[in-house]
py3Dmol code that shows the C-alpha trace and the ligand (Angstrom):
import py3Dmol

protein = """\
ATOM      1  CA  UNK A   1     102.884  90.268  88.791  1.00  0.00           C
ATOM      2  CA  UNK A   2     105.456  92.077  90.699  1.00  0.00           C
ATOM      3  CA  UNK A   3     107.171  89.931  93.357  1.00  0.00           C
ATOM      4  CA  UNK A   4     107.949  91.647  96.712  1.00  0.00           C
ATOM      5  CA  UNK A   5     109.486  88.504  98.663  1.00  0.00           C
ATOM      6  CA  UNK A   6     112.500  88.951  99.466  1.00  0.00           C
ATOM      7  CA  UNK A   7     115.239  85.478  99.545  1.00  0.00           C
ATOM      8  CA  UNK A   8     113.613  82.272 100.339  1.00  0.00           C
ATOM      9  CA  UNK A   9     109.764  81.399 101.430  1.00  0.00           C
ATOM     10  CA  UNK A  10     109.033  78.977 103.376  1.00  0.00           C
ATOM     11  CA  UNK A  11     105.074  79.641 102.040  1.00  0.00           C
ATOM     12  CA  UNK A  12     103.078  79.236  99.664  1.00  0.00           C
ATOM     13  CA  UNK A  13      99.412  80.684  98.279  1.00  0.00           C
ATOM     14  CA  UNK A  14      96.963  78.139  98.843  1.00  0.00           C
ATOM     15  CA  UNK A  15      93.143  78.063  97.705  1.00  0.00           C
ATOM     16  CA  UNK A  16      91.340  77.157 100.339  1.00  0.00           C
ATOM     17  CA  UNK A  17      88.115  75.136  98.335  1.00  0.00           C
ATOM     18  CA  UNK A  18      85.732  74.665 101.433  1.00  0.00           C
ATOM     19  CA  UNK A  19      86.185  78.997 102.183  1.00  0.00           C
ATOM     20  CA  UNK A  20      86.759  80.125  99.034  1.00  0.00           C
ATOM     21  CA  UNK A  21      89.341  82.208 100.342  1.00  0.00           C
ATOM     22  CA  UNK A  22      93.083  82.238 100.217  1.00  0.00           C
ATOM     23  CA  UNK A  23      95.676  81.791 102.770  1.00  0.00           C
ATOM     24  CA  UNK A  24      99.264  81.306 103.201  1.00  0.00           C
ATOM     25  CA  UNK A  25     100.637  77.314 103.346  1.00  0.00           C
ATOM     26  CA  UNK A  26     103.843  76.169 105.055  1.00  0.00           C
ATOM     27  CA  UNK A  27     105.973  74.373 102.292  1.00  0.00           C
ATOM     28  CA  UNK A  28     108.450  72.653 105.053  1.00  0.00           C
ATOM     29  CA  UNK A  29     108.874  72.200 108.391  1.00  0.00           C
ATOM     30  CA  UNK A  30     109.601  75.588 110.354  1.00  0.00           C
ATOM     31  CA  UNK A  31     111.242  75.625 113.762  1.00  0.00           C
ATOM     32  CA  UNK A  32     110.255  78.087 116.215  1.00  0.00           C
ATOM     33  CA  UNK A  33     112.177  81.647 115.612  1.00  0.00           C
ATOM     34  CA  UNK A  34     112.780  80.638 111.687  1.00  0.00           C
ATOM     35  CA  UNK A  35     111.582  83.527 109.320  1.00  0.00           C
ATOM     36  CA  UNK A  36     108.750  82.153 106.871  1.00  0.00           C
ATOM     37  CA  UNK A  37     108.402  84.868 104.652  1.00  0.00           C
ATOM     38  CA  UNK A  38     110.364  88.177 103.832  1.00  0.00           C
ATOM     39  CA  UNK A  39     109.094  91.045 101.814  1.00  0.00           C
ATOM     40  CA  UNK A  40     109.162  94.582 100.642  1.00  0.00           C
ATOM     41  CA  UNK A  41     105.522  96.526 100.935  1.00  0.00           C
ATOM     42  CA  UNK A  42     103.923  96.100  97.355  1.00  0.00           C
ATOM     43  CA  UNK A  43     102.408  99.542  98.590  1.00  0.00           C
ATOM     44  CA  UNK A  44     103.757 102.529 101.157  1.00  0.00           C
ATOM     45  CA  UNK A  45     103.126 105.648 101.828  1.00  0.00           C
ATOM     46  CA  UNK A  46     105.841 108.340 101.833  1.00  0.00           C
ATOM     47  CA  UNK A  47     106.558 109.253 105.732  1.00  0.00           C
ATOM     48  CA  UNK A  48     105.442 112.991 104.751  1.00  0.00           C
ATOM     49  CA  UNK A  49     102.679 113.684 102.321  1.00  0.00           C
ATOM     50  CA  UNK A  50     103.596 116.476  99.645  1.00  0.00           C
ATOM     51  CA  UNK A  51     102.000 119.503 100.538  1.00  0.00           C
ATOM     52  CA  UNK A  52      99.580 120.204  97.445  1.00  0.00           C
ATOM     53  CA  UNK A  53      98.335 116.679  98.868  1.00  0.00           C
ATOM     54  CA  UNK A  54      98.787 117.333 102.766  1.00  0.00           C
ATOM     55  CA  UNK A  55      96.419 120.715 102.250  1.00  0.00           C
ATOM     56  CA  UNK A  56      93.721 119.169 100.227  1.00  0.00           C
ATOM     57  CA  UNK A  57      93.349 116.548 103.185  1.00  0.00           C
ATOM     58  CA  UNK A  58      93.469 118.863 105.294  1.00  0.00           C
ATOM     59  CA  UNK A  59      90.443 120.618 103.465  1.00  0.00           C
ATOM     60  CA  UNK A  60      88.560 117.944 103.130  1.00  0.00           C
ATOM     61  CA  UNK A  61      88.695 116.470 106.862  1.00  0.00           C
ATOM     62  CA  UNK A  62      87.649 120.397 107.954  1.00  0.00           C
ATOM     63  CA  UNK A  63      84.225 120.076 105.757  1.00  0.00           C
ATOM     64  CA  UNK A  64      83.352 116.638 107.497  1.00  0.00           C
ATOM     65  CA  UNK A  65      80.976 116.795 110.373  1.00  0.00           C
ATOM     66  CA  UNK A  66      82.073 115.722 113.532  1.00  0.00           C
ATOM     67  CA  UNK A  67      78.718 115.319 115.578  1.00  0.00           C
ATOM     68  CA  UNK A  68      78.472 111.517 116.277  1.00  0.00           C
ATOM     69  CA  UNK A  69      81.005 108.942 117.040  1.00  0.00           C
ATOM     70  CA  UNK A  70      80.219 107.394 113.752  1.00  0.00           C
ATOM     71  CA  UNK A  71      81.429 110.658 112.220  1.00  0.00           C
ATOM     72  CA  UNK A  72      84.749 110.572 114.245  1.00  0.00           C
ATOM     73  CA  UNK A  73      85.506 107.840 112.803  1.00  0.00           C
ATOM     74  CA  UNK A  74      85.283 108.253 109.510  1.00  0.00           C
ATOM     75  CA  UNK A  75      87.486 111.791 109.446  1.00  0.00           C
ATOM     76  CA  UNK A  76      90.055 109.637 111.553  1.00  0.00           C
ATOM     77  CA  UNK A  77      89.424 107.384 108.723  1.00  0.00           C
ATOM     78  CA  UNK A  78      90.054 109.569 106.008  1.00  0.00           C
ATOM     79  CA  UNK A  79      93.343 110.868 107.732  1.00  0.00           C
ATOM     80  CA  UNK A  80      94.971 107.897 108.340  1.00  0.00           C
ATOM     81  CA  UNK A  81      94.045 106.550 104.377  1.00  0.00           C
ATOM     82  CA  UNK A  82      93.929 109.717 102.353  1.00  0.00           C
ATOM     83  CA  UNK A  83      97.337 109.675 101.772  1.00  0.00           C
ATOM     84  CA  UNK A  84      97.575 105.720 100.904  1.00  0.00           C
ATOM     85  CA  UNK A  85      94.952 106.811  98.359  1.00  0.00           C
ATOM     86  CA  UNK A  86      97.040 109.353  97.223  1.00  0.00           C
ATOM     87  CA  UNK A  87      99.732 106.732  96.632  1.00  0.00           C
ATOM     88  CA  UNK A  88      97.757 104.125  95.139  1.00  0.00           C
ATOM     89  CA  UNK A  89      96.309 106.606  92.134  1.00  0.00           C
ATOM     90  CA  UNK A  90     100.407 107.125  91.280  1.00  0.00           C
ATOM     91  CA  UNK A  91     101.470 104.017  91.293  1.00  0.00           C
ATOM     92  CA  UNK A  92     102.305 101.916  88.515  1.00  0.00           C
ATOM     93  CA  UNK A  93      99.388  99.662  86.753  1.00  0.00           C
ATOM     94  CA  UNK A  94     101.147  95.894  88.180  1.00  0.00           C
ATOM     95  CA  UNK A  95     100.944  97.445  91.506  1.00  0.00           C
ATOM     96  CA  UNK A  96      97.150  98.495  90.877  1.00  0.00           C
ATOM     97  CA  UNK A  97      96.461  95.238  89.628  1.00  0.00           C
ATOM     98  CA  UNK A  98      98.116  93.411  92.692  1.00  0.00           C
ATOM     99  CA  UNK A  99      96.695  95.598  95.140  1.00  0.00           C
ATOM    100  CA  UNK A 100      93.039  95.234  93.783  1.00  0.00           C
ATOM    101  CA  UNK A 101      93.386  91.426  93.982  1.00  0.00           C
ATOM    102  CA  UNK A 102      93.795  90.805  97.301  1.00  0.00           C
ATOM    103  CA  UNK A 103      90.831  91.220  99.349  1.00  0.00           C
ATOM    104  CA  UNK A 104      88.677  94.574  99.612  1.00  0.00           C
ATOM    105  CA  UNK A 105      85.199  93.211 100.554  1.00  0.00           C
ATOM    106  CA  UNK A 106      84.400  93.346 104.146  1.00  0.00           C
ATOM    107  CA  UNK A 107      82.796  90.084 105.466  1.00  0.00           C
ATOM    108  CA  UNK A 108      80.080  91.310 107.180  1.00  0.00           C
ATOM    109  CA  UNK A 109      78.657  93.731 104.682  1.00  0.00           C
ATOM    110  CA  UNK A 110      76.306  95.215 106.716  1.00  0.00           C
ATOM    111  CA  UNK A 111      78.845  95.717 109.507  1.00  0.00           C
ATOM    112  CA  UNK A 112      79.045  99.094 111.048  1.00  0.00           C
ATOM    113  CA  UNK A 113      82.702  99.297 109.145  1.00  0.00           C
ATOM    114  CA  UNK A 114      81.712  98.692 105.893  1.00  0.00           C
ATOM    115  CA  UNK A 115      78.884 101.178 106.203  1.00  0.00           C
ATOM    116  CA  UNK A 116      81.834 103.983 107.157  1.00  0.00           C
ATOM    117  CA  UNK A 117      83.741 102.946 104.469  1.00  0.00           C
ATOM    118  CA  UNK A 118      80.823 103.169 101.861  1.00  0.00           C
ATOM    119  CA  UNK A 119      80.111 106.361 103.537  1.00  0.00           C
ATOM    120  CA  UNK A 120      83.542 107.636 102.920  1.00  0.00           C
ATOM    121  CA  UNK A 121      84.125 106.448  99.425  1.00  0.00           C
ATOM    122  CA  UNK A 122      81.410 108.183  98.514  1.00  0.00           C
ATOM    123  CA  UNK A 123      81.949 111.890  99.911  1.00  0.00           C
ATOM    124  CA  UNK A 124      85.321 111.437  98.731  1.00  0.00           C
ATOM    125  CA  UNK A 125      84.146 110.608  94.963  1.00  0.00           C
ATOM    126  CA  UNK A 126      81.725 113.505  95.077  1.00  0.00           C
ATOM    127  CA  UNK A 127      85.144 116.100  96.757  1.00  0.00           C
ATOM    128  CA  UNK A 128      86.720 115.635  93.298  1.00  0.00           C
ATOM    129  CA  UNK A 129      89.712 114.888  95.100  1.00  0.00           C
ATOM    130  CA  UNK A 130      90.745 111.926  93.038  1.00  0.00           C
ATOM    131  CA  UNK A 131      89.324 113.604  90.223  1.00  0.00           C
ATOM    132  CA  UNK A 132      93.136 113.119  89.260  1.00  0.00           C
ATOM    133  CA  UNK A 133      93.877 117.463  88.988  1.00  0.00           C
ATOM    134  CA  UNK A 134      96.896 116.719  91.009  1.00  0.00           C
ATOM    135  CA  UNK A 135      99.720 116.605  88.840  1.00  0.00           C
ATOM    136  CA  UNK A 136     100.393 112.996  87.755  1.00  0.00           C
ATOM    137  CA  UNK A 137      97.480 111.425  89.610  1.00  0.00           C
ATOM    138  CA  UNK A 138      95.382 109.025  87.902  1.00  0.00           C
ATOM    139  CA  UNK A 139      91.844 109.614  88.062  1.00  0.00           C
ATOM    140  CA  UNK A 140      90.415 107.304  90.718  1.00  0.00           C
ATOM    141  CA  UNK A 141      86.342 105.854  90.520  1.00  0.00           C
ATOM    142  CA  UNK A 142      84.397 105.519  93.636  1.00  0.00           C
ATOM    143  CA  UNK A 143      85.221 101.557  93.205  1.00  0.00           C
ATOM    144  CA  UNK A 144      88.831 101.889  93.601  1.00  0.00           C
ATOM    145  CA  UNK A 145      88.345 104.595  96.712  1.00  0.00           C
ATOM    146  CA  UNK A 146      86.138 101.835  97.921  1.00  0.00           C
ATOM    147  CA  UNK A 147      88.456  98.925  97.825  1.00  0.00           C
ATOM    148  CA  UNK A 148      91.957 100.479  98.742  1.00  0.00           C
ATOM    149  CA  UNK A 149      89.848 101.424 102.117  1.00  0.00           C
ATOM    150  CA  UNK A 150      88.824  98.119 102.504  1.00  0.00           C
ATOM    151  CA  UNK A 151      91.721  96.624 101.652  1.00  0.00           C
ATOM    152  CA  UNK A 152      93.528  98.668 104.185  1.00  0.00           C
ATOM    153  CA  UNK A 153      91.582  98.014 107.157  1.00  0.00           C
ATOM    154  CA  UNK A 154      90.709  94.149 106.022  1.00  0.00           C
ATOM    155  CA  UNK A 155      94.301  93.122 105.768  1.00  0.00           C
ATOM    156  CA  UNK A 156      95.705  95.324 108.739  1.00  0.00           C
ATOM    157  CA  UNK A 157      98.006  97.110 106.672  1.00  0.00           C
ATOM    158  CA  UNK A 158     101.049  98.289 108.858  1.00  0.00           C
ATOM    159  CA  UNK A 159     102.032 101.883 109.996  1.00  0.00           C
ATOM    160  CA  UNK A 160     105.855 101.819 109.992  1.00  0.00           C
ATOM    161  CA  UNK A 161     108.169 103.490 112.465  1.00  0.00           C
ATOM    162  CA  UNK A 162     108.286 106.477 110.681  1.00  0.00           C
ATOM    163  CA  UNK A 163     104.330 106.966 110.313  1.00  0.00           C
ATOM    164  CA  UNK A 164     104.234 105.738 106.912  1.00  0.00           C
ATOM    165  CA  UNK A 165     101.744 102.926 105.888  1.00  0.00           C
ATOM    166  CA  UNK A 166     102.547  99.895 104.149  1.00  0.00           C
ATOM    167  CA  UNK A 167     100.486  96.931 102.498  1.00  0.00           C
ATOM    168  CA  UNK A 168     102.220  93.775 101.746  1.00  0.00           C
ATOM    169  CA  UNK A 169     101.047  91.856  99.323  1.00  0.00           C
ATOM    170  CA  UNK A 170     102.011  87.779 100.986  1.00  0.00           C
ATOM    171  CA  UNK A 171     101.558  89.321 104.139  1.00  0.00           C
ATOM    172  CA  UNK A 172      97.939  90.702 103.406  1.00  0.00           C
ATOM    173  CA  UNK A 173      96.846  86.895 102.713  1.00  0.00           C
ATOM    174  CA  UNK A 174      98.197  85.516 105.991  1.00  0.00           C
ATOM    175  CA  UNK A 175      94.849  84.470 108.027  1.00  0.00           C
ATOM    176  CA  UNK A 176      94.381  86.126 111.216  1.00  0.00           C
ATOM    177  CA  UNK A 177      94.299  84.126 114.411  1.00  0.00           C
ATOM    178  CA  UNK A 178      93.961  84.394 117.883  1.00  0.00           C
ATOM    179  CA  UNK A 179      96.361  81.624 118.577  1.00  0.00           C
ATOM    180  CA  UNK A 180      98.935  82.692 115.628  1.00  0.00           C
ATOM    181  CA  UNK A 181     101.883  80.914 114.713  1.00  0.00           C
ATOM    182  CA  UNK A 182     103.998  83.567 113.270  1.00  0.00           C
ATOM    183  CA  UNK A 183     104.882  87.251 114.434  1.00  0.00           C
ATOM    184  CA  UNK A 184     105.240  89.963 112.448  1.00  0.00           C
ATOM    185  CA  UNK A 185     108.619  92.140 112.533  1.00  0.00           C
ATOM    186  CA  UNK A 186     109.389  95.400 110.868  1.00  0.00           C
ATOM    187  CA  UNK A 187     113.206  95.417 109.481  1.00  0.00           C
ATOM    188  CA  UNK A 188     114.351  98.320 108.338  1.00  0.00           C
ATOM    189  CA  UNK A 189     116.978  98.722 105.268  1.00  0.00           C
ATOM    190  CA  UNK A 190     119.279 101.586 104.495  1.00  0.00           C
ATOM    191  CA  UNK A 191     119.247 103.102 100.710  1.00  0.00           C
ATOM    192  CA  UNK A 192     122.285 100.825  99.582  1.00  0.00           C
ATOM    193  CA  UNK A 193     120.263  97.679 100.608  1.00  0.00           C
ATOM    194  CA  UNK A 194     117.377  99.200  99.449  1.00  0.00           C
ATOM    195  CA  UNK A 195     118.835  99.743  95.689  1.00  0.00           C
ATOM    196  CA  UNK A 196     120.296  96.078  95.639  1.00  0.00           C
ATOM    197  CA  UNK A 197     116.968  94.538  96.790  1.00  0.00           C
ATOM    198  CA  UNK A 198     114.968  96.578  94.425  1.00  0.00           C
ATOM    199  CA  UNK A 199     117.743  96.010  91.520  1.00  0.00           C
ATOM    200  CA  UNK A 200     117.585 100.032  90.844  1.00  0.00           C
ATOM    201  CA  UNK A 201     118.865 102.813  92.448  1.00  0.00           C
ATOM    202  CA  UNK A 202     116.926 104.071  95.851  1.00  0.00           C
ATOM    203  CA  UNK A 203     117.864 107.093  97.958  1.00  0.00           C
ATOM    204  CA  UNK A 204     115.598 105.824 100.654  1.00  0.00           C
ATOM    205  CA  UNK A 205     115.683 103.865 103.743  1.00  0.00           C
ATOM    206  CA  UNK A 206     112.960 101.085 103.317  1.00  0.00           C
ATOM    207  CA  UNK A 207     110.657  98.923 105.871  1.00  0.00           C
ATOM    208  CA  UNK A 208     111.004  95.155 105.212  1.00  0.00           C
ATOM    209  CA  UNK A 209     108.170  92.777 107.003  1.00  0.00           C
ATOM    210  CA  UNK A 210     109.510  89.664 108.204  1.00  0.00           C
ATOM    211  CA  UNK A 211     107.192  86.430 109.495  1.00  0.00           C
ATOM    212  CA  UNK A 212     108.913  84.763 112.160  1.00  0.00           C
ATOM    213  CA  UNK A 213     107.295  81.038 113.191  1.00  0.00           C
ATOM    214  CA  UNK A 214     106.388  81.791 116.704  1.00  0.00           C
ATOM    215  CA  UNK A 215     106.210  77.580 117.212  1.00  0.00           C
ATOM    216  CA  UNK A 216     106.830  74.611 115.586  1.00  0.00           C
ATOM    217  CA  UNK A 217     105.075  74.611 112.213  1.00  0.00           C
ATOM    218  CA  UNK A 218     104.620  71.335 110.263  1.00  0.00           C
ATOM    219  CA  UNK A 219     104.182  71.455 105.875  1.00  0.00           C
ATOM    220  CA  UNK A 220     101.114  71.865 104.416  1.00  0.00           C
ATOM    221  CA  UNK A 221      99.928  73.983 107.953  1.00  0.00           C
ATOM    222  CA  UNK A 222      98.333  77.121 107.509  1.00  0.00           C
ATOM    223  CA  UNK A 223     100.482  80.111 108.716  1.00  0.00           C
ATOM    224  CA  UNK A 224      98.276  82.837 110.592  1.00  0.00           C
ATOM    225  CA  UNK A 225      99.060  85.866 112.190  1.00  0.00           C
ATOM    226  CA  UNK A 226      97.518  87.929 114.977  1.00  0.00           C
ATOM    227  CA  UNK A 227      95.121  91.336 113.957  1.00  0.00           C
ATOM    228  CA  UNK A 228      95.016  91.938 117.737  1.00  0.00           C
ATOM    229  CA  UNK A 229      97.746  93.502 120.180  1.00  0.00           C
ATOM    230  CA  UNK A 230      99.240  90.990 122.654  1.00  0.00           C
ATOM    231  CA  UNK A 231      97.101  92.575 125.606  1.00  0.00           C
ATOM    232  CA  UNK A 232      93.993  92.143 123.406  1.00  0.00           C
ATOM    233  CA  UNK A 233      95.261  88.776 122.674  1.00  0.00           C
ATOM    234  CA  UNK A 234      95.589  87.515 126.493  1.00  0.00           C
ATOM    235  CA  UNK A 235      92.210  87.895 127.184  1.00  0.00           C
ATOM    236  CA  UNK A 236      90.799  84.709 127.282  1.00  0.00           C
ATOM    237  CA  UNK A 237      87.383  86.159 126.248  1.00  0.00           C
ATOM    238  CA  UNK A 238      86.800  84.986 122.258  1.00  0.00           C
ATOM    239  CA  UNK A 239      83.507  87.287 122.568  1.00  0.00           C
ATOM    240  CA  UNK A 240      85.630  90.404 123.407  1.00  0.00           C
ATOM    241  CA  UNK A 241      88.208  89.300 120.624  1.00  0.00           C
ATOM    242  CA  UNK A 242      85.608  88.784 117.860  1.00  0.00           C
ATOM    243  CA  UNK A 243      83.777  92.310 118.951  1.00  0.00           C
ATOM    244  CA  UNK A 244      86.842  93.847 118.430  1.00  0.00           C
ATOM    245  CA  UNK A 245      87.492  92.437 115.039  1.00  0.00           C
ATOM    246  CA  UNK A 246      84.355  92.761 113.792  1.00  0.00           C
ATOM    247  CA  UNK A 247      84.289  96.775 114.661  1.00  0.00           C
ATOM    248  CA  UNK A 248      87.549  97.510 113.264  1.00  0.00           C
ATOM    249  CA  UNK A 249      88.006  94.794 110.709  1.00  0.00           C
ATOM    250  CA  UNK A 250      84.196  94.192 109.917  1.00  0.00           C
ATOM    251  CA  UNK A 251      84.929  90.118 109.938  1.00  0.00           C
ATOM    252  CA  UNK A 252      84.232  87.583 112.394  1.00  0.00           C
ATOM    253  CA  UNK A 253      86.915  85.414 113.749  1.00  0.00           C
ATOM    254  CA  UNK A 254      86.433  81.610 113.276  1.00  0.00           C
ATOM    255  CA  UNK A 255      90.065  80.541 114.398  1.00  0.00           C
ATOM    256  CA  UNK A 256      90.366  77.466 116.367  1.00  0.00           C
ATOM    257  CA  UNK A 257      90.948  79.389 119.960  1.00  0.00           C
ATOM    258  CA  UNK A 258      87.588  81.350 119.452  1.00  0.00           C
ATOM    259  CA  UNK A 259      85.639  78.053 118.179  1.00  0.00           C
ATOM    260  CA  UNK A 260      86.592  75.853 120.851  1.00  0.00           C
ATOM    261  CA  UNK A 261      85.512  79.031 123.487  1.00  0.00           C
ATOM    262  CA  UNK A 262      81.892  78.275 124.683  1.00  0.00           C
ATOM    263  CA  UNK A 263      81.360  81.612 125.855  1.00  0.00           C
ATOM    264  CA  UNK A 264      77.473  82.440 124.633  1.00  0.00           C
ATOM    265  CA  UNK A 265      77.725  86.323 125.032  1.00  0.00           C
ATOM    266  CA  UNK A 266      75.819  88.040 122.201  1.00  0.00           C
ATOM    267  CA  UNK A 267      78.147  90.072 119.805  1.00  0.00           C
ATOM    268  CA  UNK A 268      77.596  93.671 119.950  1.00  0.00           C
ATOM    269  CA  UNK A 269      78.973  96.485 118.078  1.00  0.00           C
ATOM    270  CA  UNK A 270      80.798  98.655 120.344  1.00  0.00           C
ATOM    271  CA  UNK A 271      81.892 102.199 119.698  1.00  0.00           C
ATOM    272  CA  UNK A 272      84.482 102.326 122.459  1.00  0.00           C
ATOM    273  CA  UNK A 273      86.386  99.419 121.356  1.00  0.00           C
ATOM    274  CA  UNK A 274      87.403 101.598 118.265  1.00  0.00           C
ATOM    275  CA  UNK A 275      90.298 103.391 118.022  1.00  0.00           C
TER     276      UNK A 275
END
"""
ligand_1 = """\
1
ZN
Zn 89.702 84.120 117.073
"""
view = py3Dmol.view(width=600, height=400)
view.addModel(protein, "pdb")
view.setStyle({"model": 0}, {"cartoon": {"style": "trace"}})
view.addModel(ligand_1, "xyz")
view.setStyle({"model": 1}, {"stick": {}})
view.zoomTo()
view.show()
């Protein structure tokens, strides 16, 4: 598989038995401010579509009705991941391979997010837009359109400073918490870095994501990472904080802070907390 970190981690992939699931393990004691993990996206989006691309989104977001708030969401949906799409059916098969491994199933299956998404997948099958017409795009089934979408909104892939979008592959198995351990930084490097890092030649500036320990964290401790922003965070409220994930994200949050709250208020789906 192709290997993104970049120097020396400080993690590790560990199955987690009990969940099923994976998650990122310390493999030494970290200091606060010490960088965990260092890596190059395993997927990103150029900061400007190519045109031929850019128009047929374009065309396709003008045919979508825009009635409801449900139907909002799914063209911003399709304009913010149309063009990670579009990347995904170029890139090379290790890259497909890695990205469909990590995870693309929402948790909540029935949540109103993985309806969207299903919703999506399929109008963009039946468009013919990944029909694979565009030069040397690979053909794309309604499977694949189906997980890259929910592996973009599941894992919380990153829009860069320049607008482009990024998935990294360690990164996208760091748990999210609500009392995290770790922050996530965006480095950038310029094409001479780039080209050394890669091993080949690179005429563009790259975005590096870098896990910074945030507190003391022992070996053998799970390394999480916040979903939220720090003003969603702050709220003490575990019920707001697991509405919110479970409308964007389509998960709910069992971290420690939001398991120890006692707060009984009923989780409801909530259009407004969208974005
Ligand atoms: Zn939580």
């Amino acid at each position: 598989m192709r290997r993104c970190t970049v120097g020396r981690s400080k993690v590790e992939i560990c199955h987690d038995v009990e969940s099923k699931g994976v998650c990122l393990r310390a493999v030494e004691n970290v200091e606060p401010g010490e960088t965990l993990l260092t890596e190059l996206p395993l997927l990103s989006t150029p900061a400007a579509q190519k045109l031929a691309a850019r128009q047929c989104t374009e065309a396709f977001c003008a045919r979508l009705p825009k009635q409801s708030p449900e139907d909002q969401i799914v063209v911003c949906l399709a304009k913010r991941w149309i063009p990670v799409l579009y990347t995904f059916a170029e890139a090379a098969a290790d890259v497909k391979e890695a990205v469909l491994s990590l995870q693309t199933d929402f948790a909540v299956p029935d949540s109103s997010m993985a309806q969207m998404v299903e919703r999506l997948s399929t109008l963009l099958h039946s468009s013919g837009l990944f029909s694979g017409s565009l030069q040397t795009q690979a053909a794309l089934s309604k499977r694949d359109i189906r997980s890259v979408l929910g592996l973009m909104i599941i894992n919380a892939a990153d829009t860069m400073p320049d607008g482009s979008e990024a998935v990294f592959y360690m990164g996208a198995i760091i748990e999210h918490s609500c009392s995290p351990n770790t922050k996530f930084c965006i480095q950038s490097c310029d094409a001479k870095e780039a080209s050394k890092l890669l091993g080949k030649g690179s005429e563009t500036q790259m975005w590096i994501g870098e896990w910074r320990a945030t507190e003391a964290i022992k070996r053998g401790e799970a390394v999480t990472t916040s979903y939220l922003e720090p003003e969603l965070l702050q709220r003490s409220c575990a019920s707001e904080r697991r509405r919110v994930l479970r409308a964007r994200m389509g998960f709910e949050c069992a971290c420690a802070s939001c398991a120890s709250c006692s707060d009984p208020a009923k989780l409801v789906f909530n259009l407004a907390e969208m974005d």
